[in-house]
ZAMARGU-4260 file (C-alpha; in steps of 0.2 Angstrom, whole numbers, plus 5000, padded with zeros to 4 digits):
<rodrens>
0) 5043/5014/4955 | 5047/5002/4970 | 5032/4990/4974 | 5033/4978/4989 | 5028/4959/4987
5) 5024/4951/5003 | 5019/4933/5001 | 5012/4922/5016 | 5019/4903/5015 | 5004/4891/5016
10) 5006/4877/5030 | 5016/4862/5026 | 5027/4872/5015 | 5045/4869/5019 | 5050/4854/5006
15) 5042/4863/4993 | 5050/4879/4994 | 5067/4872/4996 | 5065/4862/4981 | 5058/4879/4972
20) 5072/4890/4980 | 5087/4888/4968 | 5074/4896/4953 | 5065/4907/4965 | 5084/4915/4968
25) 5089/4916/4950 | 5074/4927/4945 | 5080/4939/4960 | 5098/4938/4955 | 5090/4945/4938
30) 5083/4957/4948 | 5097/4963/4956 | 5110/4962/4940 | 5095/4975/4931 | 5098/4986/4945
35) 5082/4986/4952 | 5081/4974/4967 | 5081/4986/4985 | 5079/4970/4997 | 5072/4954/4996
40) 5073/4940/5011 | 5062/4926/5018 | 5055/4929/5036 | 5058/4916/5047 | 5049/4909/5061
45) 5052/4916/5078 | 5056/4902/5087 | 5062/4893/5071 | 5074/4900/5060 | 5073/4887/5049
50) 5056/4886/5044 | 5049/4904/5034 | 5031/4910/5036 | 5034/4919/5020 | 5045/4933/5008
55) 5049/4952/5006 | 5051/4957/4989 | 5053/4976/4987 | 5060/4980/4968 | 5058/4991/4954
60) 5045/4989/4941 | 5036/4998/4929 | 5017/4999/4936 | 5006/4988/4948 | 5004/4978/4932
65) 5022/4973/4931 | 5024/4969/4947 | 5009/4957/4950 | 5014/4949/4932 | 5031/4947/4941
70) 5025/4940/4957 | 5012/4927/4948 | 5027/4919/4938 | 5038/4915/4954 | 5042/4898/4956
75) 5035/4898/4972 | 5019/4901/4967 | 5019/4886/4954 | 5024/4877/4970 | 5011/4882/4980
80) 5022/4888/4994 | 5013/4906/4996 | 4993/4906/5002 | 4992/4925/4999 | 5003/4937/4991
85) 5002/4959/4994 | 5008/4970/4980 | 5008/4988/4986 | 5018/5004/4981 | 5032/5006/4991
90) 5044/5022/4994 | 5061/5023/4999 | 5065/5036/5013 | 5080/5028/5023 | 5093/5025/5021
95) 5096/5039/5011 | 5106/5034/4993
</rodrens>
């Protein structure tokens, strides 16, 4: 089942999550290799494309479990770039595959 981590960068972030991005980025490579990324991305600032406010995450795992075992072990959070972070279900209607 697909679950959808969004994660909310805490202030004062933007040095430690570039330094955290090149392992944050292998970990969804091995995502997407297994098959089982849909999408991921950073979401940017409206008036600063530069600086995120935080990350979409929307892959395949095995149960809520899985997912939140996944999202703890991400380099950001080591980094203490993300403040919260929101697991849910999600399902796939559009496109179609």
């Amino acid at each position: 089942m697909y679950y959808m981590i969004l994660a909310t960068d805490a202030d004062g972030v933007k040095e430690a999550r570039a330094a955290a991005r090149p392992a944050h980025l292998a970990r969804l490579t091995e995502l997407d290799a297994a098959g089982r990324l849909l999408i991921a991305g950073p979401n940017p600032l409206p008036d600063d494309e530069t600086t995120m406010s935080g990350s979409l995450i929307v892959a395949d795992f095995d149960d809520l479990d899985a997912a939140q075992a996944w999202a703890e072990a991400d380099p950001y959070v080591d980094a203490g770039v993300y403040s919260e972070v929101l697991i849910k279900p999600f399902k796939k209607v559009f496109p179609n595959a």
